[in-house]
PDB file with SEQRES, HELIX, SHEET and CRYST1 records, atoms N, CA, C and O in Angstrom:
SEQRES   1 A   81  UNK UNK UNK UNK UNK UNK UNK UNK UNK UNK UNK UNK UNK          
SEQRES   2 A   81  UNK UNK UNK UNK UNK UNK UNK UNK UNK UNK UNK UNK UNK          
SEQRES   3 A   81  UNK UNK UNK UNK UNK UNK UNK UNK UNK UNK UNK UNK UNK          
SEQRES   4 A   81  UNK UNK UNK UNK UNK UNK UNK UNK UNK UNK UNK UNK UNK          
SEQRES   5 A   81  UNK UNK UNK UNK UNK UNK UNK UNK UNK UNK UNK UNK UNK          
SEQRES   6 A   81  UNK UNK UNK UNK UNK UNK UNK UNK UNK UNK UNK UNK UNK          
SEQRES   7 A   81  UNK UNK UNK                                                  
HELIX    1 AA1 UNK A   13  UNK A   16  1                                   4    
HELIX    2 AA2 UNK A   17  UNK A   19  5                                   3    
HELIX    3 AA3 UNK A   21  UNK A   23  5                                   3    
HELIX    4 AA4 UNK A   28  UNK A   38  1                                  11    
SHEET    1 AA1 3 UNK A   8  UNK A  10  0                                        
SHEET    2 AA1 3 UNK A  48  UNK A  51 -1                                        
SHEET    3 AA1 3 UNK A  54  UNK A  56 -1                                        
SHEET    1 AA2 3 UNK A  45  UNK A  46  0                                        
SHEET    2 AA2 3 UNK A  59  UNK A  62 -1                                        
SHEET    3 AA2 3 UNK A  68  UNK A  71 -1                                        
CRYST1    1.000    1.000    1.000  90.00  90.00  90.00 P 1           1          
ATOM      1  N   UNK A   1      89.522  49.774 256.867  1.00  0.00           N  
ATOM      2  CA  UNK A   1      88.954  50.196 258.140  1.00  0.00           C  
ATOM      3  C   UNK A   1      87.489  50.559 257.917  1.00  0.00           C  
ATOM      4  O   UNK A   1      87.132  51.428 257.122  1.00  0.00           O  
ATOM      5  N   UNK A   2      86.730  49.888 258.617  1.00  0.00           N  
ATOM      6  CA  UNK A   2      85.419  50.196 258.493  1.00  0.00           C  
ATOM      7  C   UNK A   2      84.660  51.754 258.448  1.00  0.00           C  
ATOM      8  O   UNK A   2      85.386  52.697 258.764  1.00  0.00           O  
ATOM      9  N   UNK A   3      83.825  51.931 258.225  1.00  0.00           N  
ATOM     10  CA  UNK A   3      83.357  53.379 258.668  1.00  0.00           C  
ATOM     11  C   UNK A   3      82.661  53.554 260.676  1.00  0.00           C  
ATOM     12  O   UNK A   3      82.298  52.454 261.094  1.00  0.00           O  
ATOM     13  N   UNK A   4      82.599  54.006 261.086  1.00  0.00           N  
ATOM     14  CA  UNK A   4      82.153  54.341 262.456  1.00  0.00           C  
ATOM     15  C   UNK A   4      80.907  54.395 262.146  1.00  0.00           C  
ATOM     16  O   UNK A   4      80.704  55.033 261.113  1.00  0.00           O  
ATOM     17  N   UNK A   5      79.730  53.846 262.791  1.00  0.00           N  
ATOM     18  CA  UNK A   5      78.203  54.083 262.818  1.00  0.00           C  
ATOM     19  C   UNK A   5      77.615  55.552 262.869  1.00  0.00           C  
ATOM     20  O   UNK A   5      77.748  56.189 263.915  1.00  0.00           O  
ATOM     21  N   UNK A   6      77.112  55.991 262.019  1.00  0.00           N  
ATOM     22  CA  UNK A   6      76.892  57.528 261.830  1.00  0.00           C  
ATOM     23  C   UNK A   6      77.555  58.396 261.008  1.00  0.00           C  
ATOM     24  O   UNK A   6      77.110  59.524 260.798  1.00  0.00           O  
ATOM     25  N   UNK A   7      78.941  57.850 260.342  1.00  0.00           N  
ATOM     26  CA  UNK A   7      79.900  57.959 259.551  1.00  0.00           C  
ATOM     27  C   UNK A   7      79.829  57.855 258.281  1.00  0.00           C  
ATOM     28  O   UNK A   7      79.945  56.643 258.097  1.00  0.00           O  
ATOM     29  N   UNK A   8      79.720  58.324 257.336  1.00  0.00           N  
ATOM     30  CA  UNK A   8      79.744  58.511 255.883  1.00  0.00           C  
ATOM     31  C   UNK A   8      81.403  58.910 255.269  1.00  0.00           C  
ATOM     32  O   UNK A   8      81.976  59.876 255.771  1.00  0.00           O  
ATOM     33  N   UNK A   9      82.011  58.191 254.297  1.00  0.00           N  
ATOM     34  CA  UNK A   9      82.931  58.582 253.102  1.00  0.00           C  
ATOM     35  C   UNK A   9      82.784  58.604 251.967  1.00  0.00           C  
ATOM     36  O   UNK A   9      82.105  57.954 251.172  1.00  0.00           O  
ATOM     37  N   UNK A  10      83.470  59.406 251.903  1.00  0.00           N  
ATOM     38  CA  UNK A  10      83.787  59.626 250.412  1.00  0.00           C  
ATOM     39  C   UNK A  10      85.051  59.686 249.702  1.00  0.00           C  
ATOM     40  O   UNK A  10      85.980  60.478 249.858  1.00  0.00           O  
ATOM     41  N   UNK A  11      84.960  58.967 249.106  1.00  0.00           N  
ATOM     42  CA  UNK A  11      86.119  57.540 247.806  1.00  0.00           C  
ATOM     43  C   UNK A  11      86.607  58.498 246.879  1.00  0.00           C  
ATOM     44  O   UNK A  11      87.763  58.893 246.726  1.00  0.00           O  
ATOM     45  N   UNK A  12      85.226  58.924 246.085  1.00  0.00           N  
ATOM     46  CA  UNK A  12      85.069  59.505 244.980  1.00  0.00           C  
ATOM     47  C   UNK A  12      85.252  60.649 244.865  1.00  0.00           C  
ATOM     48  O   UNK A  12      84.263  61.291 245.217  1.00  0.00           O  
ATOM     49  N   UNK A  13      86.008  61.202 244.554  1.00  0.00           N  
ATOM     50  CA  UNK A  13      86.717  62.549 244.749  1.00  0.00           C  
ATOM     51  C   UNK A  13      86.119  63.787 243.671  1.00  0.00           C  
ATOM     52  O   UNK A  13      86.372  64.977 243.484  1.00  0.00           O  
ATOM     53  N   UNK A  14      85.218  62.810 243.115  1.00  0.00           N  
ATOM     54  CA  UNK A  14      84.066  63.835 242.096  1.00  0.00           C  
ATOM     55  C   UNK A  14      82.665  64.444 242.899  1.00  0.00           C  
ATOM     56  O   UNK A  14      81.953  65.389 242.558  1.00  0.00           O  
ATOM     57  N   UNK A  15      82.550  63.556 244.069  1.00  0.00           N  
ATOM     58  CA  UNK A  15      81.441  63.503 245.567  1.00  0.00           C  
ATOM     59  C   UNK A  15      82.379  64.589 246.193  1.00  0.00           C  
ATOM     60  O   UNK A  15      81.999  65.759 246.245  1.00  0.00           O  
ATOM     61  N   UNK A  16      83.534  64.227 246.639  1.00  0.00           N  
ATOM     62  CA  UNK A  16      84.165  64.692 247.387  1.00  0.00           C  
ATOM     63  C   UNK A  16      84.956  66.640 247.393  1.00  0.00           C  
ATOM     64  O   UNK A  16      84.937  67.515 248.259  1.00  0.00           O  
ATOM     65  N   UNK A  17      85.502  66.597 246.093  1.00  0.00           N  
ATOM     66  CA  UNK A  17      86.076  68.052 246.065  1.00  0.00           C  
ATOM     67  C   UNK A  17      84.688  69.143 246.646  1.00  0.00           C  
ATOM     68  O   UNK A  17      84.729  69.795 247.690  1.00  0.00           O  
ATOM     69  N   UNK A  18      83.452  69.111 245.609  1.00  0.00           N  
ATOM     70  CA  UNK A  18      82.883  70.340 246.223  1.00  0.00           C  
ATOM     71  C   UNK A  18      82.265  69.992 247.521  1.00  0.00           C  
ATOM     72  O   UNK A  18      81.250  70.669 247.354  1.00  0.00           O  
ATOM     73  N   UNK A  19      82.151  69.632 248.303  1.00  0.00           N  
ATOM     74  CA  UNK A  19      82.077  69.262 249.675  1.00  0.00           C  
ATOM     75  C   UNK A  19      83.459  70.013 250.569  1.00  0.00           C  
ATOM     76  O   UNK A  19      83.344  70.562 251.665  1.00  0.00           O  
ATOM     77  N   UNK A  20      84.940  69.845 249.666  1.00  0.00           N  
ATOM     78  CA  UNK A  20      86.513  70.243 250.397  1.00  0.00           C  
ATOM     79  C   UNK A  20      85.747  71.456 250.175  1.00  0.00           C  
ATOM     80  O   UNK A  20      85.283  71.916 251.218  1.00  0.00           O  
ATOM     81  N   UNK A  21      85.324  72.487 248.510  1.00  0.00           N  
ATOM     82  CA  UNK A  21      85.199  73.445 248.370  1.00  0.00           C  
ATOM     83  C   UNK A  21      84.195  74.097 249.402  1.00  0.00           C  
ATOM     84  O   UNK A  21      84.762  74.848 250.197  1.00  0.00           O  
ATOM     85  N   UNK A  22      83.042  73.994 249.539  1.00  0.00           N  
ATOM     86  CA  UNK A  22      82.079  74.395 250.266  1.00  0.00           C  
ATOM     87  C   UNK A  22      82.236  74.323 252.348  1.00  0.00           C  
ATOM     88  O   UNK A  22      81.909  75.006 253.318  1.00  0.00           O  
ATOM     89  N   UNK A  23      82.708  73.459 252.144  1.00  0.00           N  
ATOM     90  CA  UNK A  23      83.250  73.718 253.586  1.00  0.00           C  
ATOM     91  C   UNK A  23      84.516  73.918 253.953  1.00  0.00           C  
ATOM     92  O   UNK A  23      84.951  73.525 255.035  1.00  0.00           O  
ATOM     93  N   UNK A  24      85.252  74.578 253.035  1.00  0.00           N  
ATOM     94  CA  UNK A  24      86.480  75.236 253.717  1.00  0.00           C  
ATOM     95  C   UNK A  24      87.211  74.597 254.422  1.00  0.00           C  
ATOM     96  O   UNK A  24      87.765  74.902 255.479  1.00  0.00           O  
ATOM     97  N   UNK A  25      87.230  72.878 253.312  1.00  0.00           N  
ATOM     98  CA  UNK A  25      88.288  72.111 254.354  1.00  0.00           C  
ATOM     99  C   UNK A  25      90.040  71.896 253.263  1.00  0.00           C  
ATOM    100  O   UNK A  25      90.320  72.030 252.072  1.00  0.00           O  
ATOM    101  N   UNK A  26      90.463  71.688 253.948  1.00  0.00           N  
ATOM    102  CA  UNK A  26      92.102  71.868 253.510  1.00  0.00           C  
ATOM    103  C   UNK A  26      92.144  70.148 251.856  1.00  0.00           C  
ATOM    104  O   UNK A  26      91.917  68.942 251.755  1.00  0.00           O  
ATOM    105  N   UNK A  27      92.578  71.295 251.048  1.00  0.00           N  
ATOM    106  CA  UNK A  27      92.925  70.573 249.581  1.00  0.00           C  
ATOM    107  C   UNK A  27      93.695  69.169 249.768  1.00  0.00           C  
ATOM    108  O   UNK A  27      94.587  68.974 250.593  1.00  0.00           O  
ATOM    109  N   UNK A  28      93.199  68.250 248.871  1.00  0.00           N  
ATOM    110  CA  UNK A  28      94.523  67.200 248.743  1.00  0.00           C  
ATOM    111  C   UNK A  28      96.377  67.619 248.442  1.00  0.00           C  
ATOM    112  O   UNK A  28      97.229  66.839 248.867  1.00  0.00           O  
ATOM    113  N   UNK A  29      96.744  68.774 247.761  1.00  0.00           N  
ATOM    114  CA  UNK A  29      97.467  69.013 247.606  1.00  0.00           C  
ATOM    115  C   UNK A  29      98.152  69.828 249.189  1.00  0.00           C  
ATOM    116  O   UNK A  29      99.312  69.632 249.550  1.00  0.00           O  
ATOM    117  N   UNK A  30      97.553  70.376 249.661  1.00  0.00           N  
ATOM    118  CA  UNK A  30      97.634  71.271 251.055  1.00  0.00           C  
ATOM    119  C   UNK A  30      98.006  70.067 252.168  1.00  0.00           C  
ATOM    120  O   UNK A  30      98.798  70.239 253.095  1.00  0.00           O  
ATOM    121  N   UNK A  31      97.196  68.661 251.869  1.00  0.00           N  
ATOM    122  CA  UNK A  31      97.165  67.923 252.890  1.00  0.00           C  
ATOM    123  C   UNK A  31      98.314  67.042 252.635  1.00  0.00           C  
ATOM    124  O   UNK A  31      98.808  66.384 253.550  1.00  0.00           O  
ATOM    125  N   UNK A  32      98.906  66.987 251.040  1.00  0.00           N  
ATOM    126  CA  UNK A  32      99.918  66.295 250.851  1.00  0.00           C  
ATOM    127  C   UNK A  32     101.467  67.223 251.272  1.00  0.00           C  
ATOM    128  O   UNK A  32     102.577  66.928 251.716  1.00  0.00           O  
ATOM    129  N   UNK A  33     100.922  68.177 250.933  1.00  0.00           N  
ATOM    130  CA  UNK A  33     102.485  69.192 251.592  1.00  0.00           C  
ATOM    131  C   UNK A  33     102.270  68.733 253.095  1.00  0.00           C  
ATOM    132  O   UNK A  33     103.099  67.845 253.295  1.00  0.00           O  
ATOM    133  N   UNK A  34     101.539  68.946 254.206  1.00  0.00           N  
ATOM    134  CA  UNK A  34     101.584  69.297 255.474  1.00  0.00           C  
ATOM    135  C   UNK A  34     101.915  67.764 255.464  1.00  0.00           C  
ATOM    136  O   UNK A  34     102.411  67.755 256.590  1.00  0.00           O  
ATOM    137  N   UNK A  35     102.020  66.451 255.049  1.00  0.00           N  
ATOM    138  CA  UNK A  35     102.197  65.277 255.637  1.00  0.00           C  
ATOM    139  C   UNK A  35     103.749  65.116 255.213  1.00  0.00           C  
ATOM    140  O   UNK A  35     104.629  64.454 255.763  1.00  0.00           O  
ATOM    141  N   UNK A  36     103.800  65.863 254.156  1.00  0.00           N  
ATOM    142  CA  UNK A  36     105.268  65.426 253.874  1.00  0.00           C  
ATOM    143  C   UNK A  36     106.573  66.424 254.594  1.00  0.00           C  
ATOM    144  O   UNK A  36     107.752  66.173 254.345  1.00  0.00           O  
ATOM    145  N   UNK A  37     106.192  67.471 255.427  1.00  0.00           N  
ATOM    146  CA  UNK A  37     106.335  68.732 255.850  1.00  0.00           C  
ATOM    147  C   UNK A  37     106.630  68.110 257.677  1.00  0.00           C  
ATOM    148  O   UNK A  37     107.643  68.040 258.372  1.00  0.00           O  
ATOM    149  N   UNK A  38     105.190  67.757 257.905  1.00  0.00           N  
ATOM    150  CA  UNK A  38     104.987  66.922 259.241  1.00  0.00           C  
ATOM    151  C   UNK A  38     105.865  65.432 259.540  1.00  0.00           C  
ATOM    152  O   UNK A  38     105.803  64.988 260.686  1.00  0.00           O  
ATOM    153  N   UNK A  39     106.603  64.744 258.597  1.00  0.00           N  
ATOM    154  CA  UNK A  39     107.525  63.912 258.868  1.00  0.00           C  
ATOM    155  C   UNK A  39     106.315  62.213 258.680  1.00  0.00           C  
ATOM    156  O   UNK A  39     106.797  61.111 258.941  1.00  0.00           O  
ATOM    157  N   UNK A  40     105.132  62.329 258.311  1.00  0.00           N  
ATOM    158  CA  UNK A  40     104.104  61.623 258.340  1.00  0.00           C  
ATOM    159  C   UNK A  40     104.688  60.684 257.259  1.00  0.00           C  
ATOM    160  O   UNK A  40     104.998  59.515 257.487  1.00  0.00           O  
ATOM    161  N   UNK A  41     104.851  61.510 255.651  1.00  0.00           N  
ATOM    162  CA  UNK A  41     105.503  60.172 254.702  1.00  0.00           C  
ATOM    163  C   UNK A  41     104.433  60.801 253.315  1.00  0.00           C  
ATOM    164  O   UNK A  41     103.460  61.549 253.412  1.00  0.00           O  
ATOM    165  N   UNK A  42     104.805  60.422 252.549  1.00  0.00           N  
ATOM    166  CA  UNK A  42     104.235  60.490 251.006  1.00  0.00           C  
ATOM    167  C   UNK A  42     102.540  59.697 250.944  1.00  0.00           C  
ATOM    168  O   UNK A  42     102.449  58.504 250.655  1.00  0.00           O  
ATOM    169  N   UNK A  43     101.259  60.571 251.262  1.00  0.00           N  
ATOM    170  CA  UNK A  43      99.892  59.926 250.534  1.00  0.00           C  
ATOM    171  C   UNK A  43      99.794  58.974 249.758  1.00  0.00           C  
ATOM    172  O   UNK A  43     100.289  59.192 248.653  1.00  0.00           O  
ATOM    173  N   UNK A  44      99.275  57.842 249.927  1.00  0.00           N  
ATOM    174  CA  UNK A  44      98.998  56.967 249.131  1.00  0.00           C  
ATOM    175  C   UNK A  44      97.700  57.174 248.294  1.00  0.00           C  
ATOM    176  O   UNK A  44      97.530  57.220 247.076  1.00  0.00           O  
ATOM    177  N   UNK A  45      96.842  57.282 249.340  1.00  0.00           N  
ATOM    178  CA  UNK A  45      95.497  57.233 249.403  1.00  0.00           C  
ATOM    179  C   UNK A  45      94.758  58.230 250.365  1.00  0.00           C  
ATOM    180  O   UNK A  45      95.389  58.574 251.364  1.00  0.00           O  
ATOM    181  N   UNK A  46      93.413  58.766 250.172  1.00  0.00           N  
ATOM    182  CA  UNK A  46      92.975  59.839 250.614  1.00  0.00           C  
ATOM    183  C   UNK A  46      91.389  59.406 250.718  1.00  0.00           C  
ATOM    184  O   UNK A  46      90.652  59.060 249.795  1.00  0.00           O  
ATOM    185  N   UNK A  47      91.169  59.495 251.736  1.00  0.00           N  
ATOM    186  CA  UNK A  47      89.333  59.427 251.656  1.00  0.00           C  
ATOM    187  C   UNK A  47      88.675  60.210 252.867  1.00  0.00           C  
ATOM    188  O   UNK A  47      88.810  59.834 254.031  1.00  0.00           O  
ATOM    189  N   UNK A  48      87.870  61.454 252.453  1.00  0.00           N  
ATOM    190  CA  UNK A  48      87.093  61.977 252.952  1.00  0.00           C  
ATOM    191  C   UNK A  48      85.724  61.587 253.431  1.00  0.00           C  
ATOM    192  O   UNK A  48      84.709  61.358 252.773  1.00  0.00           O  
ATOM    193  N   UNK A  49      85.954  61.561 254.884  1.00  0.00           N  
ATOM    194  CA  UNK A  49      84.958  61.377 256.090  1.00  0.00           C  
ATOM    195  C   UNK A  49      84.129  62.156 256.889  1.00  0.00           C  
ATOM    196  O   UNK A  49      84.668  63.178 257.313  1.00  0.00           O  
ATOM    197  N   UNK A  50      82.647  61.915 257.310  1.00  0.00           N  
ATOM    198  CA  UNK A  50      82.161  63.079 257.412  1.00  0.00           C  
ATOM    199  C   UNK A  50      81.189  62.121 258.935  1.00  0.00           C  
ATOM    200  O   UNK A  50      80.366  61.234 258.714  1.00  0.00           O  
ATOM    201  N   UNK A  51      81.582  62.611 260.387  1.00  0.00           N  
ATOM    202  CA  UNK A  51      80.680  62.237 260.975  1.00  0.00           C  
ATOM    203  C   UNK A  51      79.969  63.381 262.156  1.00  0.00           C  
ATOM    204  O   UNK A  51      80.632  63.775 263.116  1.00  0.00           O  
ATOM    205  N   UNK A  52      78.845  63.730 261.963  1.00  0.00           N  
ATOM    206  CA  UNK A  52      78.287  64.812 262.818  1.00  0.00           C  
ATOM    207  C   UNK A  52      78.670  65.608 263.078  1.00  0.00           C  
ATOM    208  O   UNK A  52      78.973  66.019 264.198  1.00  0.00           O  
ATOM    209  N   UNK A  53      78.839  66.426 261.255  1.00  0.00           N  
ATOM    210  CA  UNK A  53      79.418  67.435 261.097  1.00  0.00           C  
ATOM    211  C   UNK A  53      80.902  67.635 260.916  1.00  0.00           C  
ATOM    212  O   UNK A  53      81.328  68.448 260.097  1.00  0.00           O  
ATOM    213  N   UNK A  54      81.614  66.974 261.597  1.00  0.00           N  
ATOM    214  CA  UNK A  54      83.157  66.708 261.755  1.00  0.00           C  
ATOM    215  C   UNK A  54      83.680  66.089 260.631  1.00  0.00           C  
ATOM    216  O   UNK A  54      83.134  65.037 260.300  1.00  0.00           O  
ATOM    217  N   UNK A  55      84.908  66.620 259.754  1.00  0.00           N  
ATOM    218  CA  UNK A  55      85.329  66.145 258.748  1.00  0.00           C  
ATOM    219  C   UNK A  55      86.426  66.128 258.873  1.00  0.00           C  
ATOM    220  O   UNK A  55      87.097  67.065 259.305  1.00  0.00           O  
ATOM    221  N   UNK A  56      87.054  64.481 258.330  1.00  0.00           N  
ATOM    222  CA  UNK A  56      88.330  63.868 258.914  1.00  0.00           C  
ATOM    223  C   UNK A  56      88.321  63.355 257.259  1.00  0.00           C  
ATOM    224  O   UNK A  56      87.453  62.945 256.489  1.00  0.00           O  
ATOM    225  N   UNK A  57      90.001  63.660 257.163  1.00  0.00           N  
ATOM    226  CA  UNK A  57      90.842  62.409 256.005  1.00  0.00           C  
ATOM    227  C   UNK A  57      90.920  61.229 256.688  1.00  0.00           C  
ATOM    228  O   UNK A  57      90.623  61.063 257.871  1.00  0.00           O  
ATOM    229  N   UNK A  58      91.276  60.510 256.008  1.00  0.00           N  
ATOM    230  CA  UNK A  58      91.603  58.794 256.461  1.00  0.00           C  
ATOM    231  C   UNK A  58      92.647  58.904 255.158  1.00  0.00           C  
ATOM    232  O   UNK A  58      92.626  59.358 254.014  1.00  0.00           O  
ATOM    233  N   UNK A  59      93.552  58.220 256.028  1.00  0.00           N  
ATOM    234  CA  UNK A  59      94.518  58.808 254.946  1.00  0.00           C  
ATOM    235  C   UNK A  59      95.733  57.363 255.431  1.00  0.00           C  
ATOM    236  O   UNK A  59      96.041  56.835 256.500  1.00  0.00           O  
ATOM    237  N   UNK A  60      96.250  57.104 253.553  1.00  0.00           N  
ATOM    238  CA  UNK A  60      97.394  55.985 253.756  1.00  0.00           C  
ATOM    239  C   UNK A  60      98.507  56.879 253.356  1.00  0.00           C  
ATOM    240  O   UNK A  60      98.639  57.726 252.473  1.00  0.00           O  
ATOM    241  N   UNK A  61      99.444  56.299 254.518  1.00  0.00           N  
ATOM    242  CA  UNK A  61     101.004  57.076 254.008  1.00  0.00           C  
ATOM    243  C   UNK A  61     101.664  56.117 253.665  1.00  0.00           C  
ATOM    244  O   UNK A  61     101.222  54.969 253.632  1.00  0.00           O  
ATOM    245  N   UNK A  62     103.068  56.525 253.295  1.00  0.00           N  
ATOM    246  CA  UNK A  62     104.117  55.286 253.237  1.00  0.00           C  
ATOM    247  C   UNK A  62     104.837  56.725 253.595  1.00  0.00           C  
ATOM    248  O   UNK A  62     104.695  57.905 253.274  1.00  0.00           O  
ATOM    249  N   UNK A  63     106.071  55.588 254.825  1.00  0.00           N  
ATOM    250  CA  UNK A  63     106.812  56.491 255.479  1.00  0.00           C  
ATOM    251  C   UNK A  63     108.480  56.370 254.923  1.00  0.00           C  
ATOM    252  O   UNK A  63     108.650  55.701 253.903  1.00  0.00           O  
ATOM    253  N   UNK A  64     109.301  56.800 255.365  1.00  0.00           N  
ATOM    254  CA  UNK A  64     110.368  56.733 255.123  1.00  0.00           C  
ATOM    255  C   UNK A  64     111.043  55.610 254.728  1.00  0.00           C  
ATOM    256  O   UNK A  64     112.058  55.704 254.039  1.00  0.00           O  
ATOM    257  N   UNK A  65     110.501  54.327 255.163  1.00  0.00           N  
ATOM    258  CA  UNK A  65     110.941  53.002 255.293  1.00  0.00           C  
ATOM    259  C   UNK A  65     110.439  52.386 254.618  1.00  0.00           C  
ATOM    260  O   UNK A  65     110.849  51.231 254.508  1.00  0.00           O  
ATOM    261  N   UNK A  66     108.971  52.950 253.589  1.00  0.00           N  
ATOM    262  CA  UNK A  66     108.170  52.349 252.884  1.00  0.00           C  
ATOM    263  C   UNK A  66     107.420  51.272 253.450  1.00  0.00           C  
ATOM    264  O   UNK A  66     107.145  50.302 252.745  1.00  0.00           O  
ATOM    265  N   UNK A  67     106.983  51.345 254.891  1.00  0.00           N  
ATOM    266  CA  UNK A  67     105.806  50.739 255.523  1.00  0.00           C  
ATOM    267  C   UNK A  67     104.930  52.201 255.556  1.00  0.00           C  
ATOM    268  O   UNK A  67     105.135  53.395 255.776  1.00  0.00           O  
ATOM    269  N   UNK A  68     103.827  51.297 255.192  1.00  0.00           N  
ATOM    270  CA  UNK A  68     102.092  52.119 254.890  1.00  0.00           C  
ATOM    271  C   UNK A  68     101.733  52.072 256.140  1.00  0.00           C  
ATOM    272  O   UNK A  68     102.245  51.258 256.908  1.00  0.00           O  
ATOM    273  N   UNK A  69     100.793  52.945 256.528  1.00  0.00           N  
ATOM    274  CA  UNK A  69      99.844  53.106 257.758  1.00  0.00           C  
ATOM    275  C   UNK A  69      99.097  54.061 257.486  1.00  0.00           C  
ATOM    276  O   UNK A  69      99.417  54.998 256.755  1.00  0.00           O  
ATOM    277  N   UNK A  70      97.800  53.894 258.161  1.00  0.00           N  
ATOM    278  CA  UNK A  70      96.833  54.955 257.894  1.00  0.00           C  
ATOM    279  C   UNK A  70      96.581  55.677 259.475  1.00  0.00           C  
ATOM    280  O   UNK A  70      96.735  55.132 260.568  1.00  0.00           O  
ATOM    281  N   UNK A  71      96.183  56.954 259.208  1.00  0.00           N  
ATOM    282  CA  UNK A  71      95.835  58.011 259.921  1.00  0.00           C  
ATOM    283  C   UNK A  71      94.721  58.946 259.480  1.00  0.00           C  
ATOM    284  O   UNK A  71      94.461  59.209 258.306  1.00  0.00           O  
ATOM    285  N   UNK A  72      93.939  59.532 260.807  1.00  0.00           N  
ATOM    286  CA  UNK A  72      92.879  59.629 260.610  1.00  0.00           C  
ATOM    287  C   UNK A  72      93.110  61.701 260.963  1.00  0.00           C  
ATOM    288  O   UNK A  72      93.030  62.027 262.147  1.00  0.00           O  
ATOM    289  N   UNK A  73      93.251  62.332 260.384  1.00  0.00           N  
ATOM    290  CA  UNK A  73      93.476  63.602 260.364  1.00  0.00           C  
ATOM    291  C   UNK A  73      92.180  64.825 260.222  1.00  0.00           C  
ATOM    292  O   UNK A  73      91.205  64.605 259.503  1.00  0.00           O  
ATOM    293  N   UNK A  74      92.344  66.192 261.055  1.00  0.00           N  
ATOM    294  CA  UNK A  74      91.062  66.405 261.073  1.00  0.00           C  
ATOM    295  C   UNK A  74      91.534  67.435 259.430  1.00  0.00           C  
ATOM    296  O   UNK A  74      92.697  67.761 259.192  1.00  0.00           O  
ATOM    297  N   UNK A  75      90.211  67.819 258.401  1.00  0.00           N  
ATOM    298  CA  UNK A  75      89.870  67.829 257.362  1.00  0.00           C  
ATOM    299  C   UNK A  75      90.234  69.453 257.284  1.00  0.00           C  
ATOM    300  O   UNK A  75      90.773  69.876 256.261  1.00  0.00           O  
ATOM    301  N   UNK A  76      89.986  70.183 258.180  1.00  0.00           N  
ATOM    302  CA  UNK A  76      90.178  71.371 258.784  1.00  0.00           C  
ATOM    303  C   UNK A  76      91.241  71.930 259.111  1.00  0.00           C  
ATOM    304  O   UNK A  76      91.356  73.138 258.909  1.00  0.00           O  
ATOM    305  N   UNK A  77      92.102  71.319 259.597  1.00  0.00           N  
ATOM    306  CA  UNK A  77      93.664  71.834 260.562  1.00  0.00           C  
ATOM    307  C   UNK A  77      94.644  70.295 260.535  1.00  0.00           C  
ATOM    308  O   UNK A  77      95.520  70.024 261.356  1.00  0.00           O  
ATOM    309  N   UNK A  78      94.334  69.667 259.692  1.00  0.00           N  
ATOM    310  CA  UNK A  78      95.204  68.058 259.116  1.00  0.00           C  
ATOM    311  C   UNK A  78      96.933  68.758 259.867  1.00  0.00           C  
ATOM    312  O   UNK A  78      97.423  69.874 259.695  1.00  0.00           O  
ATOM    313  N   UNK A  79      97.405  67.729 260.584  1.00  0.00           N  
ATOM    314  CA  UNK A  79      98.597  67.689 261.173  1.00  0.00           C  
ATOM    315  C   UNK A  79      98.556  68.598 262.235  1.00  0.00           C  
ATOM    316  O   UNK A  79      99.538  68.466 262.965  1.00  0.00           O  
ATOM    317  N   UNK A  80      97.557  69.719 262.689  1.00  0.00           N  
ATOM    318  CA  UNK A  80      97.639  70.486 263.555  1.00  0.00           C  
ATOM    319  C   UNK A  80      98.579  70.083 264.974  1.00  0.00           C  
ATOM    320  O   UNK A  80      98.694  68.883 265.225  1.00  0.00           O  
ATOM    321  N   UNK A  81      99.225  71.060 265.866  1.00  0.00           N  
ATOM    322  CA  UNK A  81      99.857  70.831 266.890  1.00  0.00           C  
ATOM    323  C   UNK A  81      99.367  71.156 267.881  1.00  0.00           C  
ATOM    324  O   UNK A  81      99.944  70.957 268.950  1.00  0.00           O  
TER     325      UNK A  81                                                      
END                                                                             
């Protein structure tokens, strides 16, 4: 999935952690409980997104059935209701 115009990610999770740290956004491990918690499915893949200010996972699951899909979760409150 492409990035959105104005949109920056981050892959690299050596870019990425102190960025989670410094802005007080929710851990890979935090985001892997709440997906597996939320009925979403087991993380494949994880990439941190950052557009005007707003920070979103992009995120691959595999669900119960072992079909993948990605979802775009906010970085902050991931699975919120």
């Amino acid at each position: 999935m492409p990035a959105h115009a104005g949109e920056s990610c981050f892959a690299d999770w050596s870019v990425a952690a102190p960025v989670v740290k410094k802005e007080g956004l929710a851990t890979v491990e935090q985001l892997s409980q709440l997906a597996k918690s939320s009925g979403s499915g087991e993380i494949v893949r994880t990439t941190l997104c950052q557009d005007k200010g707003d920070f979103t996972y992009r995120i691959v699951v595999k669900d119960g059935k072992g079909q993948l899909k990605t979802l775009n979760v906010d970085a902050r409150k991931p699975f919120a209701r």
